[in-house]
PyMOL Python script that loads the backbone (N, CA, C, O; Angstrom):
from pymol import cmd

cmd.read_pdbstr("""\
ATOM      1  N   UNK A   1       9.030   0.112   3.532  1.00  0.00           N
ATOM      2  CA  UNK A   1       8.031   1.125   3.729  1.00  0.00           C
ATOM      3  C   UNK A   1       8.568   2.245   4.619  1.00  0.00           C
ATOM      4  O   UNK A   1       7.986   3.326   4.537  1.00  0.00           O
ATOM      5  N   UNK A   2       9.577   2.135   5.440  1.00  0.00           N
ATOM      6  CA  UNK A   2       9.587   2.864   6.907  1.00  0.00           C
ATOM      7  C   UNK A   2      10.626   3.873   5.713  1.00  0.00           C
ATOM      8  O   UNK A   2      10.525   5.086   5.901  1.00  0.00           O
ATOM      9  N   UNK A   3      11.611   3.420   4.502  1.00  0.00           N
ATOM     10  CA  UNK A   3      12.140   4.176   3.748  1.00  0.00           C
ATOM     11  C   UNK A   3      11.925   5.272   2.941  1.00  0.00           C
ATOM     12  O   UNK A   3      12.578   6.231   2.530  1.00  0.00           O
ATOM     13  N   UNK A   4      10.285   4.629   2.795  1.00  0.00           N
ATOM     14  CA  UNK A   4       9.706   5.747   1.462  1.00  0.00           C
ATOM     15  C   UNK A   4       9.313   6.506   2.480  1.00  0.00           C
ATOM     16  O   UNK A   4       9.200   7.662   2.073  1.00  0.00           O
ATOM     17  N   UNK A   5       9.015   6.400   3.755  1.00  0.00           N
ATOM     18  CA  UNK A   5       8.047   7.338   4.691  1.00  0.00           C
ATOM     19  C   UNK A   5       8.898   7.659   5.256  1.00  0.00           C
ATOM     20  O   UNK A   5       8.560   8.304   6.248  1.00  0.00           O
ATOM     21  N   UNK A   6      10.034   7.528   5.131  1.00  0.00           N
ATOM     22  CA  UNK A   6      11.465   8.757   6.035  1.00  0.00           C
ATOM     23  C   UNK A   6      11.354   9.991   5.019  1.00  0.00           C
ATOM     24  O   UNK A   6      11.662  11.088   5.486  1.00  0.00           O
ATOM     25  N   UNK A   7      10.927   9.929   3.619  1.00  0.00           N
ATOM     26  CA  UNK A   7      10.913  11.594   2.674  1.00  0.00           C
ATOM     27  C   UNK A   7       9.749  12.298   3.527  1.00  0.00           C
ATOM     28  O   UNK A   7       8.685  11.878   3.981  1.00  0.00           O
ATOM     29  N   UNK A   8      10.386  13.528   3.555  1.00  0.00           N
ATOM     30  CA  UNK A   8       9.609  14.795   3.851  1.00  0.00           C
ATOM     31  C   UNK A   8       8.506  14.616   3.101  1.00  0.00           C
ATOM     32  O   UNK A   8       7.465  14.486   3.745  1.00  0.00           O
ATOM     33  N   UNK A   9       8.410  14.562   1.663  1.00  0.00           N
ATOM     34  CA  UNK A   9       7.193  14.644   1.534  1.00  0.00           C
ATOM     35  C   UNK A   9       5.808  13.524   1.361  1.00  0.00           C
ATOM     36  O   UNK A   9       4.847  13.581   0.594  1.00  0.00           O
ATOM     37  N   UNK A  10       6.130  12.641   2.285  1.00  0.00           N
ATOM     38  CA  UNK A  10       5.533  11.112   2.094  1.00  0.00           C
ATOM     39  C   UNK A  10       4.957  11.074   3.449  1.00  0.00           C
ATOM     40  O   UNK A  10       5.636  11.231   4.464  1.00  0.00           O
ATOM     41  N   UNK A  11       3.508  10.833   3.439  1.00  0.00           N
ATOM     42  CA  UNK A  11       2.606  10.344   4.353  1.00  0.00           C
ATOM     43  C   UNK A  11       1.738   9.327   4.163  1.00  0.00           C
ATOM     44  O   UNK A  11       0.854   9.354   3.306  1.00  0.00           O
ATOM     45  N   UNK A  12       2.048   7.900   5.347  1.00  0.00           N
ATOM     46  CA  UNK A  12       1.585   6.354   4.880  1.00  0.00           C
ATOM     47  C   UNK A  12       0.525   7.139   5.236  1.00  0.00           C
ATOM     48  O   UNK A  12       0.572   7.915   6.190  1.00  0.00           O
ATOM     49  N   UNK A  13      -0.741   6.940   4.301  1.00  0.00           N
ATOM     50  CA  UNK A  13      -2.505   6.976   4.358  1.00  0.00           C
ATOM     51  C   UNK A  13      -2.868   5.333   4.785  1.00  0.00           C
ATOM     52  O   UNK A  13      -3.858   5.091   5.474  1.00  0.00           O
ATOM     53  N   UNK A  14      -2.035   4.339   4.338  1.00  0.00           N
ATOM     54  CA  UNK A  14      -2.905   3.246   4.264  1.00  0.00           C
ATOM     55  C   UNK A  14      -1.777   2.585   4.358  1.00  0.00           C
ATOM     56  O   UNK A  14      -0.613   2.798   4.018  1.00  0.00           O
ATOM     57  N   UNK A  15      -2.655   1.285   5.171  1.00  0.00           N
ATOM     58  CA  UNK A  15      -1.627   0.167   5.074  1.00  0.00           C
ATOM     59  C   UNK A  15      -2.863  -1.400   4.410  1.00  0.00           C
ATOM     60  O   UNK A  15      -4.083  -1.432   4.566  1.00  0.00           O
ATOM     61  N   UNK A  16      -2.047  -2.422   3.748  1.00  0.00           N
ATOM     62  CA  UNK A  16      -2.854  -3.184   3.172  1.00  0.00           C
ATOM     63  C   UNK A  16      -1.960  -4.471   3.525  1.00  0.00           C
ATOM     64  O   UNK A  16      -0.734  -4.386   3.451  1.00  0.00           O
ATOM     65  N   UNK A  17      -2.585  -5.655   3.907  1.00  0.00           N
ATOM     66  CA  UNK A  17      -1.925  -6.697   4.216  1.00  0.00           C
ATOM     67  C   UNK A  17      -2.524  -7.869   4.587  1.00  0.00           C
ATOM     68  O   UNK A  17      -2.587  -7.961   5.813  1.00  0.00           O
ATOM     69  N   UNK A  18      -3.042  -8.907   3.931  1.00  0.00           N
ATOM     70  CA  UNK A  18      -3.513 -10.148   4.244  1.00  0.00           C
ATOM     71  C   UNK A  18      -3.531 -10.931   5.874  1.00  0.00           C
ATOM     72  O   UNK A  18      -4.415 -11.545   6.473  1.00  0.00           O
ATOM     73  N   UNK A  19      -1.929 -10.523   6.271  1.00  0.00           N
ATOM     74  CA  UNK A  19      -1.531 -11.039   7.479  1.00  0.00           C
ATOM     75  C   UNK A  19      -1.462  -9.858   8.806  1.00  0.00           C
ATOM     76  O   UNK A  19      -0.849  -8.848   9.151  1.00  0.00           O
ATOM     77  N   UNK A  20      -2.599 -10.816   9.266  1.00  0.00           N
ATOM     78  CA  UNK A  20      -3.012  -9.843  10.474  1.00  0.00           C
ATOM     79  C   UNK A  20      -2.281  -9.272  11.325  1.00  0.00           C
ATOM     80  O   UNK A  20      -2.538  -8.268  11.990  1.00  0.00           O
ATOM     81  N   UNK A  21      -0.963 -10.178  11.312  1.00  0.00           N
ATOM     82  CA  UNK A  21       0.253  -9.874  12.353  1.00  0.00           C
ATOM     83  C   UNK A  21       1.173  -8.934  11.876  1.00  0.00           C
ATOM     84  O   UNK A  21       1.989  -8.380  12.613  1.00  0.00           O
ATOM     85  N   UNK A  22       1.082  -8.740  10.729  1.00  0.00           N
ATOM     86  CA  UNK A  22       2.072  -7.647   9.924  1.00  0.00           C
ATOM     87  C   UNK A  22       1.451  -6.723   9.907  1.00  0.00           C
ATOM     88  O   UNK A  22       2.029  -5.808  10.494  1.00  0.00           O
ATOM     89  N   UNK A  23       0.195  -6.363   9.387  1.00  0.00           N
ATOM     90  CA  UNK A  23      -0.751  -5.264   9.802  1.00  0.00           C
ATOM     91  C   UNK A  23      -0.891  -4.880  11.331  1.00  0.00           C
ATOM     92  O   UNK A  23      -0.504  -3.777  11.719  1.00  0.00           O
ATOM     93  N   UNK A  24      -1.237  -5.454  11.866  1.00  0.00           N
ATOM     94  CA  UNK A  24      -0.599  -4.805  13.358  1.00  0.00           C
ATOM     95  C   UNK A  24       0.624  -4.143  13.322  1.00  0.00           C
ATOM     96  O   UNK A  24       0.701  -2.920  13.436  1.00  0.00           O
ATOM     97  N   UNK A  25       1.546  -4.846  13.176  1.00  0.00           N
ATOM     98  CA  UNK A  25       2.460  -4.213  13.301  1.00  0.00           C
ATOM     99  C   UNK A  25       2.962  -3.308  12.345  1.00  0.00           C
ATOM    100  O   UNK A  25       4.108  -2.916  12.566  1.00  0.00           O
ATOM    101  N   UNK A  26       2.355  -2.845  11.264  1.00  0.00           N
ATOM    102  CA  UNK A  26       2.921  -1.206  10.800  1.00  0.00           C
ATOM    103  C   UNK A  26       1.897  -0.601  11.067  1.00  0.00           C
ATOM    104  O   UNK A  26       1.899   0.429  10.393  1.00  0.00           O
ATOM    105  N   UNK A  27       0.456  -0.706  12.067  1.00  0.00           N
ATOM    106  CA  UNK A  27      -0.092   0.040  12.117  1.00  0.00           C
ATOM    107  C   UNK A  27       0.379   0.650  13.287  1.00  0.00           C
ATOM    108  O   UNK A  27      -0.072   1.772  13.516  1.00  0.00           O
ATOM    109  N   UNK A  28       1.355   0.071  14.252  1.00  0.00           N
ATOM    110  CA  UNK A  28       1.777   0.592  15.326  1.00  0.00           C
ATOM    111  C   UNK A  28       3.231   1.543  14.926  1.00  0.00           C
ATOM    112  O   UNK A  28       3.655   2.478  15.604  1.00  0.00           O
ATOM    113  N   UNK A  29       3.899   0.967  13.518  1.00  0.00           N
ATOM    114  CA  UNK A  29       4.528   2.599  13.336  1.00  0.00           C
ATOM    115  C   UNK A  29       3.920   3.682  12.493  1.00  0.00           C
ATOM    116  O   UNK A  29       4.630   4.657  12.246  1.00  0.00           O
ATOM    117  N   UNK A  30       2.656   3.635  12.002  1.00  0.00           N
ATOM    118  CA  UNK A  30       1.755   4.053  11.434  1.00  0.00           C
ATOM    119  C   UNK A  30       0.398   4.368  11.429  1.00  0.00           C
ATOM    120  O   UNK A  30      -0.376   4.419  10.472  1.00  0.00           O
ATOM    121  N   UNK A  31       0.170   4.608  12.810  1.00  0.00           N
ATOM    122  CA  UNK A  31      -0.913   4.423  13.197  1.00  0.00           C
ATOM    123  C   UNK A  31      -2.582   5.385  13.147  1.00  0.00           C
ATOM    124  O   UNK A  31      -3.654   5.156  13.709  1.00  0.00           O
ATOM    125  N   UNK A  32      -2.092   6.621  12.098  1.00  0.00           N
ATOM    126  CA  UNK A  32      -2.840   7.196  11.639  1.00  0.00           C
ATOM    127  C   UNK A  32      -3.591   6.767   9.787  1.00  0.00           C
ATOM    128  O   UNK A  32      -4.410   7.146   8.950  1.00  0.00           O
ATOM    129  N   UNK A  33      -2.610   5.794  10.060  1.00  0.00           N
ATOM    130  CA  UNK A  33      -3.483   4.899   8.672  1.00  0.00           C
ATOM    131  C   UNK A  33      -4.221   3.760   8.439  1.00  0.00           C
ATOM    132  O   UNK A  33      -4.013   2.682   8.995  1.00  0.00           O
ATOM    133  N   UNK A  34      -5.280   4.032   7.434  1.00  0.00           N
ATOM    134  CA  UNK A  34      -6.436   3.084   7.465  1.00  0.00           C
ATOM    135  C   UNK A  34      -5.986   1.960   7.374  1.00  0.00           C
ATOM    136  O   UNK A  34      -4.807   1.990   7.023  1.00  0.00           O
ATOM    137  N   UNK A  35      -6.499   0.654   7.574  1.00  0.00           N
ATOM    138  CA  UNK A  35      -5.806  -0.617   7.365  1.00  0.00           C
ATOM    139  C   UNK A  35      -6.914  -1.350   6.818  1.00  0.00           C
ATOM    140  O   UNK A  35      -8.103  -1.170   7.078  1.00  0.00           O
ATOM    141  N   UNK A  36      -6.238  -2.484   5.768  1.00  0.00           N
ATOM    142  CA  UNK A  36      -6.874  -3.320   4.724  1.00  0.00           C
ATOM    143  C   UNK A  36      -6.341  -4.302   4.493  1.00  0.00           C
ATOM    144  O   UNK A  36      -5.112  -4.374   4.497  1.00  0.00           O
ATOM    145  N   UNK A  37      -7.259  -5.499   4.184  1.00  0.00           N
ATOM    146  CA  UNK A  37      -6.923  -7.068   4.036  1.00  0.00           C
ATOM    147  C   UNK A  37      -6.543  -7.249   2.746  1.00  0.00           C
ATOM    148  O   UNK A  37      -5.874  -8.185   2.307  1.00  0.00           O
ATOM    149  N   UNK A  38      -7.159  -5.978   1.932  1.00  0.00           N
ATOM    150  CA  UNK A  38      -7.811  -6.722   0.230  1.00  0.00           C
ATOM    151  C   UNK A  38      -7.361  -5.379  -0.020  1.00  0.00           C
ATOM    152  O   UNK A  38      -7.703  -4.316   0.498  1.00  0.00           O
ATOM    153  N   UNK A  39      -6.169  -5.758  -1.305  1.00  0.00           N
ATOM    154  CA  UNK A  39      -5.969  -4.638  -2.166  1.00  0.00           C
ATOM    155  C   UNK A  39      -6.378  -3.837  -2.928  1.00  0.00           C
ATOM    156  O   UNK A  39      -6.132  -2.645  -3.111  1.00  0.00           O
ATOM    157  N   UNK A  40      -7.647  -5.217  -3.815  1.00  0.00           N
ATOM    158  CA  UNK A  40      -8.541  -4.775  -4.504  1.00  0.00           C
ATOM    159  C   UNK A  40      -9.771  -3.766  -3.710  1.00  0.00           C
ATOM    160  O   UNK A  40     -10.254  -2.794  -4.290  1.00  0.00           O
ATOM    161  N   UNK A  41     -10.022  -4.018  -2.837  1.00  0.00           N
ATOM    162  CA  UNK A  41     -10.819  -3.241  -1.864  1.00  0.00           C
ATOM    163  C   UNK A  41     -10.129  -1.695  -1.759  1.00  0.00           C
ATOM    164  O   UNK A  41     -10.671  -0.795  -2.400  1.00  0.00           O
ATOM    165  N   UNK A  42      -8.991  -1.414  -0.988  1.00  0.00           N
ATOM    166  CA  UNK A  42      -8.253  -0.231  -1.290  1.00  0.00           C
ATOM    167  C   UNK A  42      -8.048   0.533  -2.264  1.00  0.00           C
ATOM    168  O   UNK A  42      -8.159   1.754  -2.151  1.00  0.00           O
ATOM    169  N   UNK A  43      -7.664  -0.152  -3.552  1.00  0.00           N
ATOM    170  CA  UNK A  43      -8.091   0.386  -4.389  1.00  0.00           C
ATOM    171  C   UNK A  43      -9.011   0.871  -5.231  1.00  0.00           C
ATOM    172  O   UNK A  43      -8.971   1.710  -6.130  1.00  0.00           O
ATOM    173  N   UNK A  44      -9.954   0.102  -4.717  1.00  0.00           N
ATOM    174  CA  UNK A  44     -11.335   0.715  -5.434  1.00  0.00           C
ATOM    175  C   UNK A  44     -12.446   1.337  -4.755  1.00  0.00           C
ATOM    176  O   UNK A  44     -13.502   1.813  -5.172  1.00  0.00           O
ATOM    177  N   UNK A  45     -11.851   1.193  -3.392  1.00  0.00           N
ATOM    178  CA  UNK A  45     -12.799   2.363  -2.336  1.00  0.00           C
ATOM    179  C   UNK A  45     -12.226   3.871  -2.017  1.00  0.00           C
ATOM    180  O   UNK A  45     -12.828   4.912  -1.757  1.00  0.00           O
ATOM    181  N   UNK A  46     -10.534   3.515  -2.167  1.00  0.00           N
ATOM    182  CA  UNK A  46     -10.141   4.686  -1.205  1.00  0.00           C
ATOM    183  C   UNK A  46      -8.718   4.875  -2.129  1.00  0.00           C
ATOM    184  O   UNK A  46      -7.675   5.080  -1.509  1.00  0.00           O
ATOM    185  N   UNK A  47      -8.697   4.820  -3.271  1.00  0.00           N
ATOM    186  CA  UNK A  47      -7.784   5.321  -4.013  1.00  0.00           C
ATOM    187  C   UNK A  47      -7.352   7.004  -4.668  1.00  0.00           C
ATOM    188  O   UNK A  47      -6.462   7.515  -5.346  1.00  0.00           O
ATOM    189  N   UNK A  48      -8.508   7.375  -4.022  1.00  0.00           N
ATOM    190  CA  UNK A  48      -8.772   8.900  -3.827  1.00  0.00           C
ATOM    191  C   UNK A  48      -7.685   9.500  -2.989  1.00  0.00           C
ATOM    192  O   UNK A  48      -7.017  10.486  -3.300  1.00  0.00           O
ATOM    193  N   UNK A  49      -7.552   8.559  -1.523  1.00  0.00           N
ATOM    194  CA  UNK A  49      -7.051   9.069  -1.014  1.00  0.00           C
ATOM    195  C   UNK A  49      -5.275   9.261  -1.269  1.00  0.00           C
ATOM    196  O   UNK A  49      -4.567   9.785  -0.408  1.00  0.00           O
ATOM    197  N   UNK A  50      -4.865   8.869  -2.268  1.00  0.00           N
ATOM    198  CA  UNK A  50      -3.627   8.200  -2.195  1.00  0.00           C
ATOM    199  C   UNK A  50      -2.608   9.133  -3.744  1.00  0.00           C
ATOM    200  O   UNK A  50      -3.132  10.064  -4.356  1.00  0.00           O
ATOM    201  N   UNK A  51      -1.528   8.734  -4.001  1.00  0.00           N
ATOM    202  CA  UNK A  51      -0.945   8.950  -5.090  1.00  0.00           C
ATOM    203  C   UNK A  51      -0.038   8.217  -5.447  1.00  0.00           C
ATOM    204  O   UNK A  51       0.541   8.543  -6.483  1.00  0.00           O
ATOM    205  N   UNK A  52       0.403   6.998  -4.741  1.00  0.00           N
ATOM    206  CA  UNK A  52       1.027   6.523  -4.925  1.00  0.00           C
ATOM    207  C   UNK A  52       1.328   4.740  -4.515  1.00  0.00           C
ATOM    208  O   UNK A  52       2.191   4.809  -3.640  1.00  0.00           O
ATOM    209  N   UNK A  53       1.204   4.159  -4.606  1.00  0.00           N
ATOM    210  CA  UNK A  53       1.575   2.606  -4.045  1.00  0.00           C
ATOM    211  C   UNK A  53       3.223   1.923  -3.739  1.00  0.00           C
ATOM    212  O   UNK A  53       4.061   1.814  -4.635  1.00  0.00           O
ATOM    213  N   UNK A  54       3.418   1.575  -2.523  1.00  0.00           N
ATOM    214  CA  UNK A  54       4.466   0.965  -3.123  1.00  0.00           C
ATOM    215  C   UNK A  54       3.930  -1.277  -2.319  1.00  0.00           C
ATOM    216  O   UNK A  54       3.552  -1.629  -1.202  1.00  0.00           O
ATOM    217  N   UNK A  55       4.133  -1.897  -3.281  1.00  0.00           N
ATOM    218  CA  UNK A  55       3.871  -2.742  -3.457  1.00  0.00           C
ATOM    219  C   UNK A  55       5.239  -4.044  -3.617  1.00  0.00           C
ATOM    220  O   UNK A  55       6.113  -4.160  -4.477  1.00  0.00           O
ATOM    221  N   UNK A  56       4.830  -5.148  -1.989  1.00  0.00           N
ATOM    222  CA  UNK A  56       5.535  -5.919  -1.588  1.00  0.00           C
ATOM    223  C   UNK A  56       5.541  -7.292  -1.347  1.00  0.00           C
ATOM    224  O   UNK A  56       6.073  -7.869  -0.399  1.00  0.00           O
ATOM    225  N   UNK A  57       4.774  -7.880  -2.476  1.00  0.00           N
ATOM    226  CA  UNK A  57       4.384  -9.076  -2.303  1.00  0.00           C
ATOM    227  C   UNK A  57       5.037  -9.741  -2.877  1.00  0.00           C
ATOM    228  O   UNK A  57       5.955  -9.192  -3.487  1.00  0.00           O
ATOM    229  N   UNK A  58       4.906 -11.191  -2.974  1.00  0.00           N
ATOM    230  CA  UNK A  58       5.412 -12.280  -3.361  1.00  0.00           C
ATOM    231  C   UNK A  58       5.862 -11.762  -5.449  1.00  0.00           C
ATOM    232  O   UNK A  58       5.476 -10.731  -6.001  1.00  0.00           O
ATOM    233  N   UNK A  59       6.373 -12.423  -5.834  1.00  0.00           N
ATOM    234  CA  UNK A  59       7.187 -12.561  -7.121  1.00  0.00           C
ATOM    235  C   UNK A  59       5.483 -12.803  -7.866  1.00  0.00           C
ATOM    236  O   UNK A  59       4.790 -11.924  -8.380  1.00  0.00           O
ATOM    237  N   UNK A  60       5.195 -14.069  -7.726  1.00  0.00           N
ATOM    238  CA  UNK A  60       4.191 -14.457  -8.080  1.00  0.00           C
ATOM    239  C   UNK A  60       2.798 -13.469  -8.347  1.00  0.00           C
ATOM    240  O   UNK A  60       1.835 -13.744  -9.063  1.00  0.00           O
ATOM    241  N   UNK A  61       3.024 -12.231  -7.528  1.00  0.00           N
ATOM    242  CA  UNK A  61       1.059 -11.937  -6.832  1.00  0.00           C
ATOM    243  C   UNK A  61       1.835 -10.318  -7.339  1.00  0.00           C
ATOM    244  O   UNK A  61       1.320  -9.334  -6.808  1.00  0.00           O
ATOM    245  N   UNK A  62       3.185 -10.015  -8.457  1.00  0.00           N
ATOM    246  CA  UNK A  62       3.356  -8.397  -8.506  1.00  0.00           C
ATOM    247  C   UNK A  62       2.216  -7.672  -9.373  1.00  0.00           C
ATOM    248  O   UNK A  62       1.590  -6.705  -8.939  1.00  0.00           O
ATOM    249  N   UNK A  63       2.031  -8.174 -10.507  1.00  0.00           N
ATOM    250  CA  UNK A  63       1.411  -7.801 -11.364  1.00  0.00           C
ATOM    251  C   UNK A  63      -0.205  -7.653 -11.343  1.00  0.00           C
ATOM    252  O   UNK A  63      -0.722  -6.789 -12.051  1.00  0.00           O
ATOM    253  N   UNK A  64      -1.228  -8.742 -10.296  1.00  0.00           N
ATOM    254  CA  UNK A  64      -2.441  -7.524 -10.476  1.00  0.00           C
ATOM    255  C   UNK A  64      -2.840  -6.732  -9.615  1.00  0.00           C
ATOM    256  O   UNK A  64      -4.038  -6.460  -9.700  1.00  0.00           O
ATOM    257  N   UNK A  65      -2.088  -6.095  -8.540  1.00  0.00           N
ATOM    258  CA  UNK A  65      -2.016  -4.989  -8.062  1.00  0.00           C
ATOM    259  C   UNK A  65      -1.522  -3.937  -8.731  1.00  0.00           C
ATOM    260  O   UNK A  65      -2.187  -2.931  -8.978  1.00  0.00           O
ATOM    261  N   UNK A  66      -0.255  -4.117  -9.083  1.00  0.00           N
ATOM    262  CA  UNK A  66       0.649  -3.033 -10.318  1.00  0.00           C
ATOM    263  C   UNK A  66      -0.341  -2.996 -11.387  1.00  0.00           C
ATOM    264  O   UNK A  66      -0.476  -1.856 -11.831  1.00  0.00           O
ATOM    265  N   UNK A  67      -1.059  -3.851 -11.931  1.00  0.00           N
ATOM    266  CA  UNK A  67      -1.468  -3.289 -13.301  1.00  0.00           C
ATOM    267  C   UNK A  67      -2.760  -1.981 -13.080  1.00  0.00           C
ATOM    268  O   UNK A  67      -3.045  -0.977 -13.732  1.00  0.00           O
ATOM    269  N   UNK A  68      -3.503  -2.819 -11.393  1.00  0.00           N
ATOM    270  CA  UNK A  68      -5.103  -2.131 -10.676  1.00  0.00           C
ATOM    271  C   UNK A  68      -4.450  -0.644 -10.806  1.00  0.00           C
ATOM    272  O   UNK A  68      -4.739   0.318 -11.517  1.00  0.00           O
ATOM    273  N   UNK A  69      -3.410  -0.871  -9.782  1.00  0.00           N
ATOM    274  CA  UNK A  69      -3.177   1.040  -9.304  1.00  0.00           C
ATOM    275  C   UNK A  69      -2.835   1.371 -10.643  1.00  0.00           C
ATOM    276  O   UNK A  69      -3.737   2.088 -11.076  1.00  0.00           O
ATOM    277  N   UNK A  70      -1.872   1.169 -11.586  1.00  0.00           N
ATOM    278  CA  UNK A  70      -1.471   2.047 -12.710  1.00  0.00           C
ATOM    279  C   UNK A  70      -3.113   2.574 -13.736  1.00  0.00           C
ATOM    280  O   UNK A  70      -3.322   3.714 -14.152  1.00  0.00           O
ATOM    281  N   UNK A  71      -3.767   1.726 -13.863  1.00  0.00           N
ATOM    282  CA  UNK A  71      -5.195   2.017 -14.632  1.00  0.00           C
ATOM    283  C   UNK A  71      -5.731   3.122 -13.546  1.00  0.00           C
ATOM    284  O   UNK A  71      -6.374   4.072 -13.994  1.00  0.00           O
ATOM    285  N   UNK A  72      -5.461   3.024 -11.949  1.00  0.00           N
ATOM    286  CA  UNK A  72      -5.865   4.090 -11.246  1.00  0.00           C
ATOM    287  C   UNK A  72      -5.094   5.317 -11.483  1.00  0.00           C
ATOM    288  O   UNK A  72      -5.437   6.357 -10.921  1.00  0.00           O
ATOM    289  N   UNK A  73      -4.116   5.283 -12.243  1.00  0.00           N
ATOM    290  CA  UNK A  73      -3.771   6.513 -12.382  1.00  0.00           C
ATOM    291  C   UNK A  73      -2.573   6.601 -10.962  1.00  0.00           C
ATOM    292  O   UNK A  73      -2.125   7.668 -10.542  1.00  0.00           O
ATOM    293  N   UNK A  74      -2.191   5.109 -10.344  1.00  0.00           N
ATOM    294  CA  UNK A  74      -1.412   5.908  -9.083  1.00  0.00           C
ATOM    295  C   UNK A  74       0.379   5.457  -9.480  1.00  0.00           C
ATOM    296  O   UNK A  74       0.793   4.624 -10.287  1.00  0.00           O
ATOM    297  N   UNK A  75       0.837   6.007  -8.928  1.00  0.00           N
ATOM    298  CA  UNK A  75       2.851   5.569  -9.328  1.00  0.00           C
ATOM    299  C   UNK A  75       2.834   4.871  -8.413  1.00  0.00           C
ATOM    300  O   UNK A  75       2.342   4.962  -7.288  1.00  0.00           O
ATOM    301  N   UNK A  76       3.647   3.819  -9.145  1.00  0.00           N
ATOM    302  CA  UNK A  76       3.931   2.590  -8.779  1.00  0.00           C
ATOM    303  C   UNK A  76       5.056   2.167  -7.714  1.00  0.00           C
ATOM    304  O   UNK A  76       5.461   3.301  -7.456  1.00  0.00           O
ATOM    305  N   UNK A  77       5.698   1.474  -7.062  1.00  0.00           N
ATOM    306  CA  UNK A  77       7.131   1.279  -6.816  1.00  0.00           C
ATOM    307  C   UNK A  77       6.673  -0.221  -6.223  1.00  0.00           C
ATOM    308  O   UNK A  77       5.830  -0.422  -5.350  1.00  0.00           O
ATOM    309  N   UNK A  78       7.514  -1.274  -6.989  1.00  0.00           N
ATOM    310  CA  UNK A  78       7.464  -2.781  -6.742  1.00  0.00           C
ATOM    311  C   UNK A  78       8.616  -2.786  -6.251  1.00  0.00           C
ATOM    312  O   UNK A  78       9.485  -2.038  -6.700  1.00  0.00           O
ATOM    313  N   UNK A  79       8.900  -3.850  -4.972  1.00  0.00           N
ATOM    314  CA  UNK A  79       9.446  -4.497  -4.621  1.00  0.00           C
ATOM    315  C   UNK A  79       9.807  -5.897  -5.061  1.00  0.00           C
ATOM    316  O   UNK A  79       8.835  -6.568  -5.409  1.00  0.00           O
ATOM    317  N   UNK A  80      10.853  -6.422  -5.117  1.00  0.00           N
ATOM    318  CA  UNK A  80      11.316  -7.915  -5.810  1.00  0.00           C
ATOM    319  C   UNK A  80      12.339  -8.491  -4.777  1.00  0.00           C
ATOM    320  O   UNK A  80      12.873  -9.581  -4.979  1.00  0.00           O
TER     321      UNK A  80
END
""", "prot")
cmd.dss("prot")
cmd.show_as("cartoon", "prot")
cmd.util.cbc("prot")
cmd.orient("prot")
């Protein structure tokens, strides 16, 4: 994440993360962004705000986030 948000033109809006301890901690290098437990929640409340996802979960859990945001219309970037 700290990669895609080194481009000039990239600002984290949001951070999303099950684990409370990891969410803390990119909200402290990120700390002007909203934070969320539930992806599905982010995406279907506040996908307005956004254009893009990049998405870091398990092997297992890539695909129904990737499939949510792409029907949202947002670009994708998975991690493996």
């Amino acid at each position: 994440m700290k990669a895609v948000a080194s481009h000039a033109k990239v600002k984290i809006v949001a951070l999303c993360d099950v684990d409370e301890r990891s969410l803390d901690a990119a909200a402290k290098t990120f700390p002007d962004a909203s934070r969320h437990k539930d992806w599905r929640e982010l995406l279907s409340k506040f996908a307005d705000k956004f254009d893009a996802v990049t998405i870091g979960t398990p092997d297992h859990m890539h695909a129904a986030p990737a499939v949510t945001a792409l029907r949202a219309k947002k670009h994708v970037y998975l991690q493996k």
